[in-house]
DRENMARLUM-329093 format. One line per field, with one value per atom (N, C-alpha, C): residue number from 1; residue in three letters; atom name; z, y, x. Coordinates in pm, whole numbers, plus 50000, padded with zeros to 5 digits. Last residue first. Layout:
<sites>
num <- c(NUM	...) .
residu <- c(ala	...) .
atome <- c(CA	...) .
up <- c(Z	...) .
north <- c(Y	...) .
east <- c(X	...) .
</sites>
This chain:
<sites>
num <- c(82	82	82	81	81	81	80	80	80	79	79	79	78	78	78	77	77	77	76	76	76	75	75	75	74	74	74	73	73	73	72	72	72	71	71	71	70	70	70	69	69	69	68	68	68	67	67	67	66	66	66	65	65	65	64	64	64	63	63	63	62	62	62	61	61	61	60	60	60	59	59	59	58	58	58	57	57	57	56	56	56	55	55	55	54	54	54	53	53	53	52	52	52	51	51	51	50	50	50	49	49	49	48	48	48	47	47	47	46	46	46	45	45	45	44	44	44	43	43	43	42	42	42	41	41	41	40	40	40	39	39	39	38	38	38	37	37	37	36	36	36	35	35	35	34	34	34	33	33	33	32	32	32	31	31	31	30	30	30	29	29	29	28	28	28	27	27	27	26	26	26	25	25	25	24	24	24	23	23	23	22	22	22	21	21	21	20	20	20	19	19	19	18	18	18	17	17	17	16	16	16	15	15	15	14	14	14	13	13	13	12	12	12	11	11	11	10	10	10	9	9	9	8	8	8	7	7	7	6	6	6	5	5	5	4	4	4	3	3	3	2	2	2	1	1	1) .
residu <- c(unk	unk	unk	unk	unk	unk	unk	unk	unk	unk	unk	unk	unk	unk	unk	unk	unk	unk	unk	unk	unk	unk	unk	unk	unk	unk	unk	unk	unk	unk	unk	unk	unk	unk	unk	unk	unk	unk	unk	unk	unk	unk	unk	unk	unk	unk	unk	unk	unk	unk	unk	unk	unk	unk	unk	unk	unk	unk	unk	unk	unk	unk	unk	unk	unk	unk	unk	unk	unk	unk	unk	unk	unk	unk	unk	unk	unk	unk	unk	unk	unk	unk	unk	unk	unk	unk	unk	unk	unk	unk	unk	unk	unk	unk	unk	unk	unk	unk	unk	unk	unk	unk	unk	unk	unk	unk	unk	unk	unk	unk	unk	unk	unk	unk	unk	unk	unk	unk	unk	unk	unk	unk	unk	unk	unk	unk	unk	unk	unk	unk	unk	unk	unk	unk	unk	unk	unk	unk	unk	unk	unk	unk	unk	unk	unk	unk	unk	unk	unk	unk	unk	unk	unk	unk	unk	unk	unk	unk	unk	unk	unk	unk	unk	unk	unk	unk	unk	unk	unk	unk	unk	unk	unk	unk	unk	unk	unk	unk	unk	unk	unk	unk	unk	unk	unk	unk	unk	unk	unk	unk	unk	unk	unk	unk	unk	unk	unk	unk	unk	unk	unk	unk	unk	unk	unk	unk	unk	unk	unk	unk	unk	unk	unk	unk	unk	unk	unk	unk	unk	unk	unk	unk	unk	unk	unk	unk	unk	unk	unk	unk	unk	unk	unk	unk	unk	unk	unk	unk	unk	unk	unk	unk	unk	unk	unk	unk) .
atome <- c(N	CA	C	N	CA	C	N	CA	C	N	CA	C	N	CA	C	N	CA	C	N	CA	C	N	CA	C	N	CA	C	N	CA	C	N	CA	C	N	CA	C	N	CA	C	N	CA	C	N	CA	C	N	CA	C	N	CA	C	N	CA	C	N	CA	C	N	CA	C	N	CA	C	N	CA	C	N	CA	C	N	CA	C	N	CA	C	N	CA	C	N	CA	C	N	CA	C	N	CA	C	N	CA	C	N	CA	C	N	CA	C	N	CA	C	N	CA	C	N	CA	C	N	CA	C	N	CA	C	N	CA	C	N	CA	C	N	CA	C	N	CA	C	N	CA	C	N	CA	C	N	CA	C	N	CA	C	N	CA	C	N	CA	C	N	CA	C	N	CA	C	N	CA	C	N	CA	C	N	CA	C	N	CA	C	N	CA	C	N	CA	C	N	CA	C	N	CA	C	N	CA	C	N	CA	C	N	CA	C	N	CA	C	N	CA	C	N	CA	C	N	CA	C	N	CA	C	N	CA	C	N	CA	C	N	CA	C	N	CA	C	N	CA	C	N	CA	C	N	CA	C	N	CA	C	N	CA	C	N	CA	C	N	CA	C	N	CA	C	N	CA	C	N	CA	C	N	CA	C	N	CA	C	N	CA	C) .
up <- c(57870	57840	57779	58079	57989	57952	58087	58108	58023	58297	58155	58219	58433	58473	58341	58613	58479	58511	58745	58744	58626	58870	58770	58778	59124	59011	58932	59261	59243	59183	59227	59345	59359	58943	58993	59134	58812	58790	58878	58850	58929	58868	58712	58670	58767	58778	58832	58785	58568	58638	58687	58544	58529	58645	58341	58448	58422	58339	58270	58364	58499	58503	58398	58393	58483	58408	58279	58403	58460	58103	58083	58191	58183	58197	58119	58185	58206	58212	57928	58108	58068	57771	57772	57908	57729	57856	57841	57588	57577	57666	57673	57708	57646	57589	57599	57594	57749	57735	57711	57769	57742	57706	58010	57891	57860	58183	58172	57992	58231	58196	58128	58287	58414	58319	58111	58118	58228	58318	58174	58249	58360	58316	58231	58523	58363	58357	58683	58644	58552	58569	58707	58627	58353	58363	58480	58492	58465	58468	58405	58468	58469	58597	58459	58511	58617	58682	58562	58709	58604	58670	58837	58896	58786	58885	58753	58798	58971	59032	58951	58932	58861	58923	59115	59078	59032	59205	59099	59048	59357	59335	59206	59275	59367	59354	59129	59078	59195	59004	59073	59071	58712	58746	58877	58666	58730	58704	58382	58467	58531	58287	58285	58359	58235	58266	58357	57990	58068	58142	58100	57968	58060	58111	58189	58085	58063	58035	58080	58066	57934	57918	58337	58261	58128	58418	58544	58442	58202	58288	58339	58164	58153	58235	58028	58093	58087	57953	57870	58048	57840	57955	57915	57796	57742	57858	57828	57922	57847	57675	57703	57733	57652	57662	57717	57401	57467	57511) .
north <- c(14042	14148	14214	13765	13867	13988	13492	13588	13617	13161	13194	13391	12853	13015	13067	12574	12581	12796	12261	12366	12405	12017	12034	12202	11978	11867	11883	12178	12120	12009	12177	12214	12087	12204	12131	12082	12383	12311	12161	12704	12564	12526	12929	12876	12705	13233	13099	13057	13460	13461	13260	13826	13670	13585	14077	14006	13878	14278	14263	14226	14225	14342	14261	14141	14050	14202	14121	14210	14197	13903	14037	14173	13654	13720	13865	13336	13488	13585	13079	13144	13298	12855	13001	13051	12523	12611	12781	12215	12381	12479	11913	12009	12160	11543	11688	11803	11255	11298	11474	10867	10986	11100	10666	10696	10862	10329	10492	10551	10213	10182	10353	10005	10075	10119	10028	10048	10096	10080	10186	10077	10123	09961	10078	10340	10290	10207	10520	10404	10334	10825	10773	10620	10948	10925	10813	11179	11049	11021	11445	11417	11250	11647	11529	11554	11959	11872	11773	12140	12111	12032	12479	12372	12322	12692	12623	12466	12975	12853	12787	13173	13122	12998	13415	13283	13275	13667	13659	13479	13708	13799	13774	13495	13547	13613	13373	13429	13465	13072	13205	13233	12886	12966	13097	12557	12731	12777	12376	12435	12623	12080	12244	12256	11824	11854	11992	11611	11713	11757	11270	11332	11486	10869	10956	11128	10642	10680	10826	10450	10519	10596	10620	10508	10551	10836	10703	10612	11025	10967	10873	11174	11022	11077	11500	11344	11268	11766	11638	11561	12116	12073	11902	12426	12274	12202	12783	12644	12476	13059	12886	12825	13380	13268	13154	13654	13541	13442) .
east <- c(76935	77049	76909	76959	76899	76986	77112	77161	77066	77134	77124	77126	77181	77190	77152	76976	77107	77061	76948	76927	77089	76674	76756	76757	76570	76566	76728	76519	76654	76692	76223	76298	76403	76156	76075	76187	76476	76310	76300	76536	76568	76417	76799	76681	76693	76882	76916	76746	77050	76913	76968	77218	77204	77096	77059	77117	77126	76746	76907	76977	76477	76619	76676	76154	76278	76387	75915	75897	76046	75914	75910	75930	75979	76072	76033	75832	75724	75903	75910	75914	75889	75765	75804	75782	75887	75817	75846	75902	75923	75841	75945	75873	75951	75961	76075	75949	76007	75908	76041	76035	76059	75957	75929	75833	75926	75948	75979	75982	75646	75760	75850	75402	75560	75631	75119	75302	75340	74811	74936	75033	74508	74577	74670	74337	74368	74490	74210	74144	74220	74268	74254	74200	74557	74409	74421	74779	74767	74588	74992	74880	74874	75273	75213	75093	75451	75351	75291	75687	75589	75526	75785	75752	75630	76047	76014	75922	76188	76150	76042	76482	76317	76307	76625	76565	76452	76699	76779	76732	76406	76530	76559	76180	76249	76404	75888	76023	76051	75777	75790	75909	75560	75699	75667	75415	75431	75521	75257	75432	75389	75131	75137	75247	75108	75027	75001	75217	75264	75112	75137	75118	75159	75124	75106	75201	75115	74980	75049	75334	75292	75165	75577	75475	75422	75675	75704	75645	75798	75750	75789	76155	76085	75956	76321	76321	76256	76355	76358	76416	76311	76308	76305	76406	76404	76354	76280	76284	76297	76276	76211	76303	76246	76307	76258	76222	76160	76266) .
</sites>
């Protein structure tokens, strides 16, 4: 198995993970999360740490080195199946 760290801020204090795609292309994982925020609700401006574990789908993936991009070039890092 391999997971995805994943650590930065909401925009505020209301706001909570709110799932993660993954597609895959050749030798890339394309890693797109998403918050949610309740509609109507008086929250904090205020940047709100937040750390995610994400089991990425790599059963179907070759032996190799793989390009991991989250949430399009946010953030990116390589890692290696074997």
């Amino acid at each position: 198995e391999y997971w995805a760290v994943v650590e930065g801020w909401y925009p505020d204090a209301c706001s909570t993970y709110g799932g993660s795609k993954q597609e895959i292309e050749g030798d890339t994982i394309q890693l797109t999360i998403t918050s949610t925020r309740p509609e109507d609700l008086a929250c904090a401006q205020v940047l709100t740490d937040m750390t995610e574990e994400i089991l990425l789908d790599t059963d179907d993936l070759d032996p190799g080195e793989y390009a991991l991009i989250v949430n399009v070039d946010n953030a990116m890092t390589t890692f290696v199946i074997s």
